[in-house]
C-alpha positions in Angstrom: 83.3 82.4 110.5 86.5 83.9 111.6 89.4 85.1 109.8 92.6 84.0 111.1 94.8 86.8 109.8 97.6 87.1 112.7 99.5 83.7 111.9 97.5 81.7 115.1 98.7 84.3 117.7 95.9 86.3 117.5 91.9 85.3 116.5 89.6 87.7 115.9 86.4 87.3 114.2 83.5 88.9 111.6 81.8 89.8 114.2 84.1 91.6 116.5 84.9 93.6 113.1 82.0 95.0 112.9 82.2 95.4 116.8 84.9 97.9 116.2 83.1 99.8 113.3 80.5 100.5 115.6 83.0 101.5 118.5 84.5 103.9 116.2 81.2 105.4 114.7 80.0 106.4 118.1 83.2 108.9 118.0 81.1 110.5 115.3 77.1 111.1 116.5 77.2 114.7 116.1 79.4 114.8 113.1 77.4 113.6 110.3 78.8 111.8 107.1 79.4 114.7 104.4 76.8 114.3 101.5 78.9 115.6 98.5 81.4 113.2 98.1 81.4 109.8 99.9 80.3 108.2 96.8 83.7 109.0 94.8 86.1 108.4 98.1 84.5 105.3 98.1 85.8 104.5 94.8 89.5 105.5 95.7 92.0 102.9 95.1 94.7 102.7 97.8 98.3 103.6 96.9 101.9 101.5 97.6 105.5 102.6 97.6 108.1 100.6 96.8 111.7 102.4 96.1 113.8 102.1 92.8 115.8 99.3 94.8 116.0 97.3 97.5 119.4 97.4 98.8 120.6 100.6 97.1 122.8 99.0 94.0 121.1 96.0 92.3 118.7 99.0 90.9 115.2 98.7 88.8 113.4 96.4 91.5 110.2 96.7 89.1 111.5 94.4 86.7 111.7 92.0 90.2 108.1 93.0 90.6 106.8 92.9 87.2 108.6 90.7 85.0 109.8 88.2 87.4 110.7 84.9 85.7 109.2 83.1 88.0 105.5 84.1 87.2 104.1 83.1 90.7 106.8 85.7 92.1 105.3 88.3 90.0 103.5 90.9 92.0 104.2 93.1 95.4 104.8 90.2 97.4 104.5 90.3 101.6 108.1 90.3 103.7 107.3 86.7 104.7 106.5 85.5 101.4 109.5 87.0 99.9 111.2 85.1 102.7 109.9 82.0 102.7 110.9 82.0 98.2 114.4 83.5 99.2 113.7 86.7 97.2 114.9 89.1 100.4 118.1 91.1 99.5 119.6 93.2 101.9 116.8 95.5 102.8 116.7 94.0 106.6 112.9 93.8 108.3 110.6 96.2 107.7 110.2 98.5 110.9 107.5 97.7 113.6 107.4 95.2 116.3 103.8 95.2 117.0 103.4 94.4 113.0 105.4 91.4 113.4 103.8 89.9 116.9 100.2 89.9 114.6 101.4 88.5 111.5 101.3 91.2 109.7 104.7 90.5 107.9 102.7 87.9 105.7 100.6 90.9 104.5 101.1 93.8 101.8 100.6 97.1 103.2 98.8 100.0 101.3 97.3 103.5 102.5 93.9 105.3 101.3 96.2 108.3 100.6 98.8 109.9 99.0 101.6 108.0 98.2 105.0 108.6 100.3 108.5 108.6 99.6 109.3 107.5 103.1 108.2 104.0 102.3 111.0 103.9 99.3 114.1 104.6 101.2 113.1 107.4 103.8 112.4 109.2 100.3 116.4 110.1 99.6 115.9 108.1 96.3 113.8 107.8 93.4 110.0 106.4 94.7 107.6 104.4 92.6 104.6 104.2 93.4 101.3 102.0 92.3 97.4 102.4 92.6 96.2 98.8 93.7 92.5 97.8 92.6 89.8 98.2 95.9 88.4 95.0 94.2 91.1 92.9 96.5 89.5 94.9 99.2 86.5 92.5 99.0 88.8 89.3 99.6 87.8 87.6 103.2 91.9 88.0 103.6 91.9 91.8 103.4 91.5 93.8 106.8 92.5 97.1 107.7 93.3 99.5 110.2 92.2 103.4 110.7 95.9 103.9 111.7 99.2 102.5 111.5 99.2 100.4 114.8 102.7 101.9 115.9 101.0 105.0 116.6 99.3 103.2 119.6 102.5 103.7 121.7 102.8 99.6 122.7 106.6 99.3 122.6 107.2 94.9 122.9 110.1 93.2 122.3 110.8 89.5 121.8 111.7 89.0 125.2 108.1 89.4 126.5 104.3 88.5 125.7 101.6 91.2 125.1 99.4 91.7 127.7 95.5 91.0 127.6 95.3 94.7 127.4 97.2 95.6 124.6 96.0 92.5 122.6 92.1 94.1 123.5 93.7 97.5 122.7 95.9 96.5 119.2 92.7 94.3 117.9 90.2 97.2 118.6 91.6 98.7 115.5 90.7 96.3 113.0 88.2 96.8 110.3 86.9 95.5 107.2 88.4 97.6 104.7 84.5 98.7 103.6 83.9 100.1 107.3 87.8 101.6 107.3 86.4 103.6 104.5 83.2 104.6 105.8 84.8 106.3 109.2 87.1 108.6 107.7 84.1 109.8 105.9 83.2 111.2 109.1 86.8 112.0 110.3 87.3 114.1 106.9 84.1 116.5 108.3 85.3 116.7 111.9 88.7 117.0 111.4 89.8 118.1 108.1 86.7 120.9 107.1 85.1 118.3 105.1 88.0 118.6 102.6 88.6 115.3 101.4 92.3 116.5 99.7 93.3 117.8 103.2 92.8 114.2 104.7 94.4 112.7 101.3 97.8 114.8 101.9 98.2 114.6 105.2 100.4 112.8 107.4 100.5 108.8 107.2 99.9 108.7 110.9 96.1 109.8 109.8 95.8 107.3 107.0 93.4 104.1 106.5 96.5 101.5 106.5 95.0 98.3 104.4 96.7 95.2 104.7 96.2 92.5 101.7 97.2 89.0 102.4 100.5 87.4 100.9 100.7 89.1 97.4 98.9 91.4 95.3 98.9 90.5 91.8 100.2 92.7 89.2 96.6 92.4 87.3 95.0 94.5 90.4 97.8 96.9 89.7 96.1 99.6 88.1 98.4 102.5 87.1 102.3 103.1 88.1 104.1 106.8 88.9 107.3 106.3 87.5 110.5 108.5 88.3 112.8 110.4 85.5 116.2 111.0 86.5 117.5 113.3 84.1 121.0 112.8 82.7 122.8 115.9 81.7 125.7 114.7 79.2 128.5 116.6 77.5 127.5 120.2 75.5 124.3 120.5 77.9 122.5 117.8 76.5 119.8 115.8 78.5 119.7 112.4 78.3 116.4 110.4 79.6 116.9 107.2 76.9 117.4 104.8 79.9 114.0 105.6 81.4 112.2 105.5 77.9 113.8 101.8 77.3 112.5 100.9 80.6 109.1 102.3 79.7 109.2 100.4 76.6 109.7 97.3 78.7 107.0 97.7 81.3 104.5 98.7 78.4 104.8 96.1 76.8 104.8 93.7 79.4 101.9 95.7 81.5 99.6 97.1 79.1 96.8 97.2 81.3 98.4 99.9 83.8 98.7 103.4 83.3 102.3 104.8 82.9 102.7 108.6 84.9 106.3 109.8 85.1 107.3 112.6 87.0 110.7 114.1 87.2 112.7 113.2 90.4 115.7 115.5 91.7 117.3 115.2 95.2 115.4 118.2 96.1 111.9 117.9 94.6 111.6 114.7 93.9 109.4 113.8 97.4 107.0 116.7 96.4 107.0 116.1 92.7 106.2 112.5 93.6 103.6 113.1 96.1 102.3 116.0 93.3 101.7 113.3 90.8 99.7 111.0 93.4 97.2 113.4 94.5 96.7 115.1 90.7 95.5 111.7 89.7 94.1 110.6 92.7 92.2 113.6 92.0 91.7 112.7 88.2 90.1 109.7 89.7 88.0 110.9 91.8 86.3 113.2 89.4 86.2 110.8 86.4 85.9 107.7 87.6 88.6 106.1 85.6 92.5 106.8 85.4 93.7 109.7 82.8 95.8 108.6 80.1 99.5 107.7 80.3 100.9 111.0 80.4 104.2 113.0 82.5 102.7 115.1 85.4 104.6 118.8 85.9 105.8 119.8 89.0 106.6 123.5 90.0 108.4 124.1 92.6 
């Protein structure tokens, strides 16, 4: 069986999958998988950004995600399928040549990690950010990558065809999600002291980068981290009534996911944001389950 995930450019098969995880494993024979907490990090379900619009003035793109009137267009759809149903707006392609020679514009993109703001607007506005379900993981569709493949260095442009090489090089780093999960096991205890919130926080550059085919569905959307704009109106009073109508809304459109708000400023808002992904990522991880809607505090 093969899965033909790269749009008939590219072929690559079950068996060279697990080729790879083997390829990778070998990096890791005197670093042993940690004992205390593969298990839970397992169980962690993979985070994606999206901003609070698309092209900077139609505003509340979750609406477009998640109440959609169309209900087929309901979900975080992939570049390609958003183009092919004429829901683009004037966001432009998303960045990454090498993504586009393998197909991976038909695909949504997520990250076993802490969400980022530089996925919503190179984080200088309000992020949102969603926990997707690792049962989609299990979908013969699904693949994923130890790294973002830009960080292989393979600079191609239209005007030229990959190499063997770099085809060989670029399809070395496919996984099945499972296996993707399983090696930074071991990369957490070489590299990061065996602290698995070390790995979580750090840079996207380090991060397992899953790729889910065409959509994800809003019912494997598990919880959502909302942003709070505070409004500061005349004799010093602050006004968030906007944000709790939108709440309203969302809850009782979405009652299955989890509602976590966090305020967002200009300046804190990328580490208030990030704040509320790892505290309940961390939730997670300890529970086994999501904590209840609540608003997550950020000191600075």
């Amino acid at each position: 069986m093969r899965i033909d995930f790269f749009q008939n450019m590219v072929v690559i098969t079950k068996e060279e999958l697990k080729k790879n995880y083997e390829r990778h494993l070998d990096k890791f024979t005197n670093y042993p998988a940690p004992l205390d907490f593969p298990d839970n990090f397992l169980k962690l379900e993979v985070t994606h950004t999206f901003p609070e619009s698309r092209d900077g003035v139609a505003g509340e793109l979750w609406r477009k995600i998640f109440l959609n009137h169309i209900e087929e267009h309901r979900g975080l759809l992939s570049y390609e399928c958003r183009k092919k149903n004429n829901l683009l707006h004037d966001e432009g392609k998303p960045e990454g040549v090498v993504a586009e020679k393998f197909g991976l514009y038909g695909y949504v993109f997520a990250y076993l990690g802490a969400h980022e703001s530089y996925y919503a607007n190179k984080g200088v506005a309000p992020a949102f950010g969603v926990f997707i379900s690792r049962e989609i993981e299990k979908e013969d569709t699904s693949n994923a990558s130890c790294r973002d493949i830009a960080i292989l260095g393979i600079s191609i442009d239209n005007e030229r065809e990959l190499t063997d090489d770099e085809i060989k090089r670029i399809k070395g780093e496919f996984l099945f999600p499972e296996d993707a999960r399983k090696i930074i096991t071991y990369e957490i205890s070489k590299n990061y002291d065996g602290d698995i919130w070390k790995y979580w926080k750090s840079s996207w550059e380090n991060k397992v980068e899953m790729h889910f085919f065409e959509k994800v569905h809003i019912d494997n959307i598990k919880g959502i981290i909302w942003p709070v704009r505070k409004y500061r109106k005349l004799g010093g009073r602050i006004d968030i009534s906007y944000y709790h109508e939108q709440f309203m809304d969302f809850a009782k459109e979405c009652p299955h996911i989890k509602i976590y708000q966090y305020d967002w400023t200009p300046k804190y808002g990328h580490k208030a944001f990030q704040n509320a992904s790892y505290r309940i990522s961390e939730y997670f991880f300890k529970h086994g389950k999501y904590p209840d809607n609540c608003k997550i505090e950020y000191e600075p």
